[in-house]
N, C-alpha and C positions, 0 to 999 in steps of 0.2 A: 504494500500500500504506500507506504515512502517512496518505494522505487520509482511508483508510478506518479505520482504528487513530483517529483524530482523531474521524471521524464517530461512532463505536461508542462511545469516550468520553465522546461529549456523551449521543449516548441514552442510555449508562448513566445519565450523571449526573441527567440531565431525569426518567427513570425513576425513581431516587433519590428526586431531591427532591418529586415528585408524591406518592408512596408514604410517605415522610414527614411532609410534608406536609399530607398528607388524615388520614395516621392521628393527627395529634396533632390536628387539629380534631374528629377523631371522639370524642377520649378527652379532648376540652373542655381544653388546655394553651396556655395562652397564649401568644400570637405564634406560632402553626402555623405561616403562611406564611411566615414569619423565619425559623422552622425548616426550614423546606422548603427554603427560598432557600440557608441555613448548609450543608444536607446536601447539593444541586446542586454547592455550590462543594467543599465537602470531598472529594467525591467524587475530585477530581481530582488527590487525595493518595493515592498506595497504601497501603494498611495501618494508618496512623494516623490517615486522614481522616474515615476511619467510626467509630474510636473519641472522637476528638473532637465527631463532631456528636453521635454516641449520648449521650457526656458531657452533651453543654449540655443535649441533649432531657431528662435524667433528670432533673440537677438544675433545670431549672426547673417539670419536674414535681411535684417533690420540694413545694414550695409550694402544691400540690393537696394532699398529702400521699401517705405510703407504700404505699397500694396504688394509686395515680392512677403514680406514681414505677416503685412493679414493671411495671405491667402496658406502659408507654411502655419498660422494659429489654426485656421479653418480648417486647412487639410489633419493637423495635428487633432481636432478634435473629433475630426471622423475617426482617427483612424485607432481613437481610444474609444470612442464608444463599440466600434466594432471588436476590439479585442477585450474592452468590457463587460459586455453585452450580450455580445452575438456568437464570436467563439470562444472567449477565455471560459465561460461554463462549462460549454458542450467537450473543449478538450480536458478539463481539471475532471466534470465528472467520469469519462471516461477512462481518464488514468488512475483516476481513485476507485471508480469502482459506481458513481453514486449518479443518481439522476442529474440533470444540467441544473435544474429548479433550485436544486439542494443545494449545490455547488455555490449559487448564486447568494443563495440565504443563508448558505454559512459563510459568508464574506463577507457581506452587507452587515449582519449580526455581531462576525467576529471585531469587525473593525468598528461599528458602532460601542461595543461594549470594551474591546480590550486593545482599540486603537492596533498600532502597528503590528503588535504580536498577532493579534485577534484576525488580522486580515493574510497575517504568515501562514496561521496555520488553521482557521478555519472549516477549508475545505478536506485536509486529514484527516481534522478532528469525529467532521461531519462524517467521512469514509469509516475514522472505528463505531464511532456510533452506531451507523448502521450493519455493521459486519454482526459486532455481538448483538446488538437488538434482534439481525435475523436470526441469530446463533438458541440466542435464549429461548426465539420463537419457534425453530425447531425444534428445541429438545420438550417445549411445554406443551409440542403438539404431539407431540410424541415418537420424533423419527425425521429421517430428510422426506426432502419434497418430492425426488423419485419413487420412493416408496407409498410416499401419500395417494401421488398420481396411479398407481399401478395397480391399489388396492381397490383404489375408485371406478377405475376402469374394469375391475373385475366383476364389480359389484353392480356395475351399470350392463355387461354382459349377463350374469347370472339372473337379472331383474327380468331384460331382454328376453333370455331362454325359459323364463317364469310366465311372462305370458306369452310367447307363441303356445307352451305345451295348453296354460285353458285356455286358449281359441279353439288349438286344433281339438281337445275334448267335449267342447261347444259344441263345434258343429259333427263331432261322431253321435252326442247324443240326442242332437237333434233330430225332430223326425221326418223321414224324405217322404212327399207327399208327391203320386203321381199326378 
């Protein structure tokens, strides 16, 4: 589960810094891939990693000048909310283990309540939660969930073969009328 919370991190961040990256060479700002490289590593700061690289991107846009400046702010805000938003859940839950939703609401919560730490680690935390929650809820249901399913299905068969046999008893003792 760490491994995965690690792994998800790095793609974030590599996603990150690509996407920055590319989009400052696009908008002609100098030292793109420095910038790119800054946003990779920032990344791996919650909450104020993004507003530091966003910083450096503006102000060294700023020497473009102020609409070379807005449009590197503008672009810099899409390009967090989509790694906010849109994929940093769907890849943090996947690498933990946990729905995107959860992902989302253990971040939002952790860093609401435990500020920097809270938004470190979160999404981990959310992944053991749920591990033993399910853990607990197997052993109180009495067994995994293959077995659950197999019993069920046995039982939905044996129900099945319970009424074919009175049908077909039905209509043996019914009476055939010429």
């Amino acid at each position: 589960m760490v491994g995965g919370y690690i792994r998800g991190t790095l793609t974030l961040a590599a996603l990150v810094g690509v996407l920055v990256g590319g989009g400052m060479l696009v908008l002609h700002v100098p030292y793109a891939v420095l910038l790119g490289v800054l946003a990779f590593f920032m990344e791996f700061i919650p909450i104020i990693g993004v507003l530091i690289s966003g910083t450096v991107c503006v102000l060294i846009a700023l020497f473009q000048g102020p609409v070379v400046a807005l449009l590197v702010l503008v672009y810099f805000a899409i390009v967090h909310v989509i790694e906010g938003d849109v994929v940093g859940p769907r890849i943090m839950g996947k690498a933990v283990g946990i729905h995107p939703a959860t992902a989302l609401l253990a971040l939002v919560a952790g860093s609401e309540l435990f500020g920097l730490w809270g938004a470190l680690f979160g999404a981990p935390l959310a992944g053991v939660l749920q591990a033993v929650g399910t853990a607990a809820w197997r052993e109180l249901r009495g067994g995994d969930a293959q077995a659950i399913v197999q019993a069920v299905v046995a039982q939905e068969k044996q129900k099945g073969a319970e009424e074919e046999l009175a049908t077909d008893e039905q209509h043996r003792s019914a009476p055939v009328v010429p």
